[in-house]
N, CA, C and O of each residue as an XYZ file, in Angstrom:
676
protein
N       0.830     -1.182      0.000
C       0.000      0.000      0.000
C       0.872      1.242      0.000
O       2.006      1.365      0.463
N       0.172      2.063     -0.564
C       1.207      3.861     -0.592
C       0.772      4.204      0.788
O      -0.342      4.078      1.295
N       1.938      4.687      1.318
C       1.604      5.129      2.842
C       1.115      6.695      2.919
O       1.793      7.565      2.372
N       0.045      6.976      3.542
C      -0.512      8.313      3.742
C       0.430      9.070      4.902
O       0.277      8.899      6.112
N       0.887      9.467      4.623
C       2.183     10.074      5.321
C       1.889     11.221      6.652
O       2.462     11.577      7.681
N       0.863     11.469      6.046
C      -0.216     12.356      6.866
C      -0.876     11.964      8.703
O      -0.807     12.508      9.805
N      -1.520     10.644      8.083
C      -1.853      9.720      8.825
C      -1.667      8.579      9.291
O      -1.985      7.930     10.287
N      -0.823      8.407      7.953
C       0.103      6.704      8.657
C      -1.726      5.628      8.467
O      -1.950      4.451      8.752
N      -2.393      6.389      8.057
C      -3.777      4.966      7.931
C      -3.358      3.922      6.673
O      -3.839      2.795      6.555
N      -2.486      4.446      5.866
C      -2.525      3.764      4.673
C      -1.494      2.636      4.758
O      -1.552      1.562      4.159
N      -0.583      3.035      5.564
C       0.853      2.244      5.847
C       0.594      1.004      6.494
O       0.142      1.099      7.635
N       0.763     -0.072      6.060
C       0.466     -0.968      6.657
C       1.544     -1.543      7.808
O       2.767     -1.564      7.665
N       0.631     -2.108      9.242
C       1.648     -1.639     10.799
C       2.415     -3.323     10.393
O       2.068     -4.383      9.872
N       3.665     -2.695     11.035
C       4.791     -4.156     11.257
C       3.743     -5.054     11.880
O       3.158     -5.875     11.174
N       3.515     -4.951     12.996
C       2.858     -5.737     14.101
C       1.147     -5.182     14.043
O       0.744     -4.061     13.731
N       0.417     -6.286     14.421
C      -0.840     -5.740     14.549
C      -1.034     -4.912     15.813
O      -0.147     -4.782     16.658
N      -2.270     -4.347     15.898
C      -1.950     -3.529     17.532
C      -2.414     -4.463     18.391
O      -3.388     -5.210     18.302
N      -1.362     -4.292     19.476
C      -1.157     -5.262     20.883
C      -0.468     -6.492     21.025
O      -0.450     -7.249     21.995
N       0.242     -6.612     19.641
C       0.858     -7.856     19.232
C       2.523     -7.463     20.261
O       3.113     -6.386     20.168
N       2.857     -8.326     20.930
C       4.176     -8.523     21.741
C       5.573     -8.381     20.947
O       5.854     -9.253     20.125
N       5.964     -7.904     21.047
C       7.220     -7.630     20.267
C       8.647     -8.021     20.869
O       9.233     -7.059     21.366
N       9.148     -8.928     20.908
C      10.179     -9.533     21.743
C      11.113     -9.119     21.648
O      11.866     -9.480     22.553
N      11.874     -7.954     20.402
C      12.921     -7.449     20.352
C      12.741     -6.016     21.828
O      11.709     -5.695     22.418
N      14.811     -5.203     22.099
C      14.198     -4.597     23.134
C      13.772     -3.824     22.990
O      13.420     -3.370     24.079
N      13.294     -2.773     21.642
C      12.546     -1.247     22.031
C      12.091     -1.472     20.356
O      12.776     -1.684     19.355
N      10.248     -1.282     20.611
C       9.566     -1.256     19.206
C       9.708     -0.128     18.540
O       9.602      0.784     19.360
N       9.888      0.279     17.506
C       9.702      1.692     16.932
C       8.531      2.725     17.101
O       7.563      2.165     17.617
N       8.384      3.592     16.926
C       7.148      4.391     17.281
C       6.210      4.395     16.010
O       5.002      4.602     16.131
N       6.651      4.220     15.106
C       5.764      4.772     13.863
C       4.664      3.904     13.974
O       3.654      4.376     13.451
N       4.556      3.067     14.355
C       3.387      2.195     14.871
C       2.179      2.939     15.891
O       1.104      3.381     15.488
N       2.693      2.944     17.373
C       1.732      3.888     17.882
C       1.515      5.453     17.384
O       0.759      6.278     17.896
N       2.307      5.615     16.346
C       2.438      7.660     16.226
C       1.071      7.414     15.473
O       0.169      8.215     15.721
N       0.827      6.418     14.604
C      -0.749      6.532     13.492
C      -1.669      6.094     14.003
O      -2.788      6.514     13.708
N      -1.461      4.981     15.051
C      -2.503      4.114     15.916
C      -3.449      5.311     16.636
O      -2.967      6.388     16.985
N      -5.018      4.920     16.822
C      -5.691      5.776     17.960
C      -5.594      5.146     19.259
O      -5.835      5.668     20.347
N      -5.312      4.273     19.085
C      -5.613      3.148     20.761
C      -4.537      1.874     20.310
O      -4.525      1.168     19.302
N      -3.529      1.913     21.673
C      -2.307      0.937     21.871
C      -2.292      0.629     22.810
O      -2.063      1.496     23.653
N      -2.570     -1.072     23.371
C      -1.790     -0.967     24.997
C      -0.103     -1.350     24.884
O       0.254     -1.423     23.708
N       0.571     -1.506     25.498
C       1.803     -1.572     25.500
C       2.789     -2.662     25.065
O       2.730     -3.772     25.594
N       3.791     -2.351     24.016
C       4.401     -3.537     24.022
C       5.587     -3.087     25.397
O       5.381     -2.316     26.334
N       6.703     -3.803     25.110
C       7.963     -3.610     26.547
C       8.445     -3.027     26.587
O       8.651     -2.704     27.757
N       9.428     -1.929     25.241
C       9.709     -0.675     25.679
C       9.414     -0.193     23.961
O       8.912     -0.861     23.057
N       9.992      1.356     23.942
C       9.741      1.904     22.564
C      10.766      2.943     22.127
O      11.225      3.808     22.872
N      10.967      2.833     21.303
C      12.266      3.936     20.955
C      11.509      4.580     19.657
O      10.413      4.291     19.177
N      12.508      5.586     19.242
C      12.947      6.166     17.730
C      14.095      5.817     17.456
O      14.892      6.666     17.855
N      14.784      4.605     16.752
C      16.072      4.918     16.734
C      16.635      4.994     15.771
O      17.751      4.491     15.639
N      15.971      5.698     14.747
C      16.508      6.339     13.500
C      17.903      6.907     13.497
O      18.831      6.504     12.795
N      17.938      7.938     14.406
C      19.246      8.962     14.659
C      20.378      7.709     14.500
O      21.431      8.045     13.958
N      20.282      6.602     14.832
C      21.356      5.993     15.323
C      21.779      5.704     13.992
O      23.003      5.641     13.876
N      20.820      5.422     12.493
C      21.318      4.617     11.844
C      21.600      5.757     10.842
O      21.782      5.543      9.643
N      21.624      6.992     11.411
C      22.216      8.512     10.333
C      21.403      9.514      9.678
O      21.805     10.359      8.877
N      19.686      9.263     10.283
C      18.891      9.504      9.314
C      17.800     10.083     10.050
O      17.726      9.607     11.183
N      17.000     10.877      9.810
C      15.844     11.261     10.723
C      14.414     10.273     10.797
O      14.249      9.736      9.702
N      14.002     10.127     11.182
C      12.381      9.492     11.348
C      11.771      9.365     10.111
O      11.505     10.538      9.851
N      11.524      8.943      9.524
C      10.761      8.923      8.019
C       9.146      8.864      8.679
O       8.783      8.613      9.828
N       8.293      9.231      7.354
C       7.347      8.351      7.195
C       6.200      9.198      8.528
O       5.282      8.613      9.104
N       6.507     10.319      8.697
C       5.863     11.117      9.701
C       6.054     11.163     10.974
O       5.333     11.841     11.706
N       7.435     10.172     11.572
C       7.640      9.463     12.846
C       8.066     11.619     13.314
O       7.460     12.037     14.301
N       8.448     12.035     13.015
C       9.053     13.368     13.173
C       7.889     14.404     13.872
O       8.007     15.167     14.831
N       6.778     14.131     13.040
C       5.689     15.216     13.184
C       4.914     14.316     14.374
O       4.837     14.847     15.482
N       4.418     13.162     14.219
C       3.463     12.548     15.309
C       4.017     12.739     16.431
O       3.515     13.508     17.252
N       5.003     12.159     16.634
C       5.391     11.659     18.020
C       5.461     13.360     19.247
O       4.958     13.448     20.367
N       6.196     14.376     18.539
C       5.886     15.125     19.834
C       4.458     15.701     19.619
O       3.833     16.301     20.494
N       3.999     15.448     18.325
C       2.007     16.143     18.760
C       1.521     15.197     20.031
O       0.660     15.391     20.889
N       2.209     14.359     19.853
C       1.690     13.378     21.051
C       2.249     13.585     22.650
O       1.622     13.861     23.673
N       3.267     13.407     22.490
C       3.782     13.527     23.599
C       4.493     15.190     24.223
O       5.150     15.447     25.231
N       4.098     15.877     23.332
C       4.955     17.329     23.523
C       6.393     17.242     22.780
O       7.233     16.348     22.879
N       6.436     18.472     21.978
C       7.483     18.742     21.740
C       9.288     18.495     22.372
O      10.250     18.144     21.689
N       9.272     18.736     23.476
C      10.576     18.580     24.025
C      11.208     16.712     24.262
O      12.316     16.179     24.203
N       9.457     16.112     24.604
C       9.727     14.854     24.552
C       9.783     14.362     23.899
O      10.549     13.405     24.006
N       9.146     14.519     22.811
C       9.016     14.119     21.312
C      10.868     14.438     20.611
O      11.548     13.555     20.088
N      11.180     15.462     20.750
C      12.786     15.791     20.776
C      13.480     14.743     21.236
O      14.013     14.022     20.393
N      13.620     14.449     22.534
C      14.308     14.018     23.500
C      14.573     12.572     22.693
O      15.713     12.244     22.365
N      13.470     11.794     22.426
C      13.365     10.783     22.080
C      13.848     10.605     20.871
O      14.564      9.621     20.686
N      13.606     11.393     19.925
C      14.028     11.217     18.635
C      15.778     11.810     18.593
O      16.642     11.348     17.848
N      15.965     12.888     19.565
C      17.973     12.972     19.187
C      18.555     12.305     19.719
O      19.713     12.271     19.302
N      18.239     11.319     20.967
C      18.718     10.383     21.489
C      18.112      9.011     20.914
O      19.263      8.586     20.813
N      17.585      8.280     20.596
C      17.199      7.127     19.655
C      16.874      6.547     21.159
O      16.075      5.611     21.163
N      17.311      6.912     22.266
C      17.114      5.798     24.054
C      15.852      5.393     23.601
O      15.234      6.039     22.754
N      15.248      3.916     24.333
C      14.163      3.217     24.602
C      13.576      3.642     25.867
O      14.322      3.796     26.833
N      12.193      3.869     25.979
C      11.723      3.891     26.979
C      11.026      3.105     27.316
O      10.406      2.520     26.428
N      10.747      2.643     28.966
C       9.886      1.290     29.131
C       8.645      1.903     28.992
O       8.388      3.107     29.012
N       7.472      0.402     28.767
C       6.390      1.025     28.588
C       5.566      1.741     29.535
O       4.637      2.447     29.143
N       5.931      1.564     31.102
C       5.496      2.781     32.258
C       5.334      3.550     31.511
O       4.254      3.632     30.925
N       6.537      4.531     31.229
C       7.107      5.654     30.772
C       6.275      6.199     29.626
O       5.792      7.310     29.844
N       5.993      5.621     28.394
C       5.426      5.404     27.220
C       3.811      5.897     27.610
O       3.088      6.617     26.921
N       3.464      5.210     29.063
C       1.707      5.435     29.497
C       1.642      6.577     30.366
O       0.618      7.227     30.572
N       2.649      6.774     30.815
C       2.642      7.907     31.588
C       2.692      9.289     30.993
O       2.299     10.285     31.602
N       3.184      9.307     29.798
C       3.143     10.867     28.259
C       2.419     10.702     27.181
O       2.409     11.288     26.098
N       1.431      9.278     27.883
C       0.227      9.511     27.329
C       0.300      8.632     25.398
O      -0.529      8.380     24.523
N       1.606      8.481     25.557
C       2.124      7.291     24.419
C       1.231      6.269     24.337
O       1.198      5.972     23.143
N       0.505      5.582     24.928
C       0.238      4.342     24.838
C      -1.325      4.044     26.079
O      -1.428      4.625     27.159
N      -2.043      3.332     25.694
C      -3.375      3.116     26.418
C      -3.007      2.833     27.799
O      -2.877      3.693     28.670
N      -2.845      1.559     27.953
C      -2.409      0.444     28.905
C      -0.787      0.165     28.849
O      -0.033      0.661     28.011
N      -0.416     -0.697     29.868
C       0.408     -1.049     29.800
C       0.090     -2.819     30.513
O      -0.334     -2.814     31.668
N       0.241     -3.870     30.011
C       0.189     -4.715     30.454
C       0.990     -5.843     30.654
O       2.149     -5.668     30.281
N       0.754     -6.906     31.106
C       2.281     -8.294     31.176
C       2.017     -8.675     29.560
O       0.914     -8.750     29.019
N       3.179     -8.871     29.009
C       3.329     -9.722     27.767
C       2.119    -10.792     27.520
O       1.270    -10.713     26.632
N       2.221    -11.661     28.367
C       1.483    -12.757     27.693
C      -0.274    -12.354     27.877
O      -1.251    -13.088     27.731
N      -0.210    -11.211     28.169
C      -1.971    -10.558     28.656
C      -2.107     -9.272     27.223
O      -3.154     -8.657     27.021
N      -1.267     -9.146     26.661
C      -1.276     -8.022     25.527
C      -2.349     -8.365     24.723
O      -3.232     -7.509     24.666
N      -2.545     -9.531     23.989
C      -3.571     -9.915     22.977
C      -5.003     -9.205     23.408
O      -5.675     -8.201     23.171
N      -5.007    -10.364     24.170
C      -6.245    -10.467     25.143
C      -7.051     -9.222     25.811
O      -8.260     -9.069     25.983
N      -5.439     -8.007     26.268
C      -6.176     -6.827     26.233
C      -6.245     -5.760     25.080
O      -6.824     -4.706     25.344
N      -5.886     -5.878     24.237
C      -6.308     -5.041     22.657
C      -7.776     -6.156     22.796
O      -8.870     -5.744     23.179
N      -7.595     -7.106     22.535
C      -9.324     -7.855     22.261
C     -10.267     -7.182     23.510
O     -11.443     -7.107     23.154
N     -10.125     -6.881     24.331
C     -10.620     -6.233     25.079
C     -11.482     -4.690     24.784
O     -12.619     -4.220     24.821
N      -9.876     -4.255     24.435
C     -10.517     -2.792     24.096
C     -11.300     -3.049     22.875
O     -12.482     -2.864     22.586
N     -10.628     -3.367     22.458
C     -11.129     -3.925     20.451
C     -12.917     -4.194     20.928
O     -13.660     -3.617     20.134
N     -13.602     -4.879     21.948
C     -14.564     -5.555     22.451
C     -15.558     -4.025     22.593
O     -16.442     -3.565     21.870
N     -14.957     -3.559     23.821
C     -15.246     -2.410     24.575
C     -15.781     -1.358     23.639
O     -16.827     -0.727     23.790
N     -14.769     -1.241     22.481
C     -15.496     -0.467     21.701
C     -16.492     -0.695     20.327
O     -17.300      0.074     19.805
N     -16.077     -2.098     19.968
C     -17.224     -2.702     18.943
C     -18.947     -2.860     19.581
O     -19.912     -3.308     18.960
N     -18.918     -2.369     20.898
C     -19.969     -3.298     21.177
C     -21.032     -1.828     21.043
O     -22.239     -1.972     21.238
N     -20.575     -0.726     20.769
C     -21.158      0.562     20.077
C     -21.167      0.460     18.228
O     -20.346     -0.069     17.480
N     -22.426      1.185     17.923
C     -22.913      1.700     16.838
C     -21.425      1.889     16.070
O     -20.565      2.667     16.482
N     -21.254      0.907     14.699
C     -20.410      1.514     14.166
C     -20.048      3.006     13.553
O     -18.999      3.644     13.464
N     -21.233      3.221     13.227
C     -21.686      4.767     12.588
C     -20.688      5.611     13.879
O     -19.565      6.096     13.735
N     -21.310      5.585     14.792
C     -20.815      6.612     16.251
C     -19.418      6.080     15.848
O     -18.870      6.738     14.963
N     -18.863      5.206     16.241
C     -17.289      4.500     17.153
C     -16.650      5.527     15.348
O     -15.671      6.172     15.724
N     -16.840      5.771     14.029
C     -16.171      6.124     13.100
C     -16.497      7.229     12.963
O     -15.766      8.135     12.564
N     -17.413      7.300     13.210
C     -17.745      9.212     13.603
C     -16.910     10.228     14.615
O     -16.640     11.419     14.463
N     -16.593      9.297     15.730
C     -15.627      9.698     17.023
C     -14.435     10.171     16.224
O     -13.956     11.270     15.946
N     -14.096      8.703     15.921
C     -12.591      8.665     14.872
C     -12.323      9.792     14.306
O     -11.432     10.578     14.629
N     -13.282      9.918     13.237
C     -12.974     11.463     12.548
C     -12.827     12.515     12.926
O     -11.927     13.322     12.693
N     -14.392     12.631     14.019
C     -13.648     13.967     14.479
C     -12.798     14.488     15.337
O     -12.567     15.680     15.540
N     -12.185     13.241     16.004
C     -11.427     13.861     16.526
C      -9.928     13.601     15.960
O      -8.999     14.068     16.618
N      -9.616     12.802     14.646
C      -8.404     12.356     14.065
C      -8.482     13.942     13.375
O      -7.537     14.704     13.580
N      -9.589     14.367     12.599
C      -9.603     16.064     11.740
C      -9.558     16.969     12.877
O      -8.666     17.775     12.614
N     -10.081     17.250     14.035
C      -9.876     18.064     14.505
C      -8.950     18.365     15.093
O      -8.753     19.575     14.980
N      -7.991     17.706     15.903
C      -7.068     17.289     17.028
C      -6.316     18.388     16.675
O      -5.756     18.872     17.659
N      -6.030     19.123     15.357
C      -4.540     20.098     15.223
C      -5.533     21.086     14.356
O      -4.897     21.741     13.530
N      -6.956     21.341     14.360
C      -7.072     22.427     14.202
C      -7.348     23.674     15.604
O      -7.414     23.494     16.820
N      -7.443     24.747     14.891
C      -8.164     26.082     15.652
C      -9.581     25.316     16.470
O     -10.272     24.549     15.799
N      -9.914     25.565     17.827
C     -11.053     24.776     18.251
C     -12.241     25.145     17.546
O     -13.071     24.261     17.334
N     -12.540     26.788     16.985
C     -13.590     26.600     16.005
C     -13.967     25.960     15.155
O     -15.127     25.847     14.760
N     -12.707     25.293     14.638
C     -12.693     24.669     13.109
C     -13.158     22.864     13.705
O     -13.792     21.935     13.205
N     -12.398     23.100     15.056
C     -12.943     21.588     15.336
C     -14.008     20.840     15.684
O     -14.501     19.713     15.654
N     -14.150     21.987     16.038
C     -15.897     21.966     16.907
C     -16.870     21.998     15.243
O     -17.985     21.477     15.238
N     -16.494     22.432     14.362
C     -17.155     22.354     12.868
C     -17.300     20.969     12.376
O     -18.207     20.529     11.669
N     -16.275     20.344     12.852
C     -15.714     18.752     11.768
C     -16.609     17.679     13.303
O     -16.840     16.470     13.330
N     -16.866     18.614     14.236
C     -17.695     17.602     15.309
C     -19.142     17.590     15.011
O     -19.927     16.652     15.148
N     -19.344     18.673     14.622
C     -20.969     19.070     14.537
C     -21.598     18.664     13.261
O     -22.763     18.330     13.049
N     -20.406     18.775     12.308
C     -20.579     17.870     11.105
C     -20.778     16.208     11.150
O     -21.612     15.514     10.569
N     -19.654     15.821     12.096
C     -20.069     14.181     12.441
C     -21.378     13.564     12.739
O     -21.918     12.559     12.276
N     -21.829     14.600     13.815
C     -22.555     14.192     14.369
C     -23.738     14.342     13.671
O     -24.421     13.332     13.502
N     -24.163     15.536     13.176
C     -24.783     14.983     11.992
C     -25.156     14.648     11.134
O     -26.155     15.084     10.562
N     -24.360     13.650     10.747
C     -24.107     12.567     10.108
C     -24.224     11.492     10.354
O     -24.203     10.561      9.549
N     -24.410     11.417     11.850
C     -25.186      9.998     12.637
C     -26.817      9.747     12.734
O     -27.556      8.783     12.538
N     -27.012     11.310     13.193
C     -28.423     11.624     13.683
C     -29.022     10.652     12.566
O     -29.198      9.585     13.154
N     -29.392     10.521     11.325
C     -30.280      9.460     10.520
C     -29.976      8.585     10.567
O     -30.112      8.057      9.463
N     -29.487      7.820     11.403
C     -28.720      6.424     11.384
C     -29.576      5.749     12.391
O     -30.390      6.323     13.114
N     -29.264      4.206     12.369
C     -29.737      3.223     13.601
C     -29.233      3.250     14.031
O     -29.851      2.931     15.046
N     -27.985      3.441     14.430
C     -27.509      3.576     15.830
C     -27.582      4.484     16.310
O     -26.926      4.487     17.351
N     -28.255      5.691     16.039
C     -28.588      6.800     16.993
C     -29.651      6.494     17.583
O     -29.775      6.616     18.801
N     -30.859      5.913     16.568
C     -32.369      5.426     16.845
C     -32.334      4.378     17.991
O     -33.029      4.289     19.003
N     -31.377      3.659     17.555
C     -31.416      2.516     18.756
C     -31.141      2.625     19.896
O     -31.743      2.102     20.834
N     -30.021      3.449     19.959
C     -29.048      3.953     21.053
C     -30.561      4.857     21.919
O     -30.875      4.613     23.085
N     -31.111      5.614     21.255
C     -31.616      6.647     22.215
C     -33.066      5.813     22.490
O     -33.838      6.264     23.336
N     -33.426      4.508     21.700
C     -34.463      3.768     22.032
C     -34.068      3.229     23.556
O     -34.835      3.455     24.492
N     -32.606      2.375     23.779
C     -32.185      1.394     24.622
C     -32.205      2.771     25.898
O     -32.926      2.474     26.850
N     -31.365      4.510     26.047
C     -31.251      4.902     26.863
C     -33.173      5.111     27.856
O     -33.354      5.381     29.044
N     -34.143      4.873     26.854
C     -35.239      5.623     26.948
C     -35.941      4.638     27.884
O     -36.422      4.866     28.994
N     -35.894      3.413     27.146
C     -36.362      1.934     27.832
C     -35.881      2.105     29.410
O     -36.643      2.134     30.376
N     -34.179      2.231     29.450
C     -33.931      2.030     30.946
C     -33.733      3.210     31.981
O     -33.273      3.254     33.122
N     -34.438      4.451     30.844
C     -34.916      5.596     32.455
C     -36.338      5.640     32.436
O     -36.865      6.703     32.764
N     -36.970      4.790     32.149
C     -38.260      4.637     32.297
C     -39.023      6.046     31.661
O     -39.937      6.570     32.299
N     -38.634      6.516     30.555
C     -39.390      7.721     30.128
C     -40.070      7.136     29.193
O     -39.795      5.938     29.128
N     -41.121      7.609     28.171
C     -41.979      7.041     27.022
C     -41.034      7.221     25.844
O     -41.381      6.871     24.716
């Protein structure tokens, strides 16, 4: 696939998400496109090391994510960080034991399938388009999502199931 450089949606990931990675520090370009990661064991950038900067958007994601200075830090030093570290700057969902990784992506993976697809890709958007605009502009690409659900069954259903269990008509 041509990688969307933008978003990293097009690039297809080394590892699936939550898949265990046994080497010692995974690359980032994986979680920098991901919306939801729990942890592999540790994570680096270690581009610098091999002469070369981050390709492939690893440059721009990683400090929108984590802040600029850390996003720095990580990328001029190539160091691994454990995955604590990784959940604690907000890098990564969870952090869990190796042999529990699957099981908790199937989890989240669960947690959130068990909502209206319409909504769970509606979320996605607006907040994957909005996240780096002006908040006016974002609050535009939200109000647009949303309606864009409103004629859907899973809004109908959704506000059928809330209605049933507060006892209103």
């Amino acid at each position: 696939m041509t990688p969307d450089l933008r978003t990293g949606r097009r690039c297809p990931p080394p590892h699936p998400p939550g898949a265990h990675d046994e080497r010692p520090a995974r690359d980032l370009n994986q979680p920098d496109a991901g919306p939801l990661l729990p942890a592999a064991p540790t994570f680096a950038k270690p581009e610098i090391a091999l002469g070369f900067p981050p390709p492939f958007g690893g440059s721009q994601r990683l400090p929108r994510h984590v802040g600029r200075k850390r996003g720095l830090e990580m990328i001029l030093t190539g160091d691994p960080i454990p995955a604590a570290r990784a959940a604690e700057i907000g890098l990564v969902n969870a952090v869990v034991p190796a042999a529990d990784l699957l099981g908790a992506a199937r989890d989240l993976a669960g947690r959130i399938a068990r909502h209206a697809p319409t909504a769970v890709a509606a979320c996605l958007r607006s907040v994957t388009r909005g996240i780096n605009l002006p908040i006016d502009e974002g609050l535009a690409v939200e109000a647009a999502c949303f309606a864009a659900t409103v004629p859907t069954d899973g809004v109908r259903d959704g506000l059928r199931r809330f209605l049933d269990r507060s006892g209103r008509p």
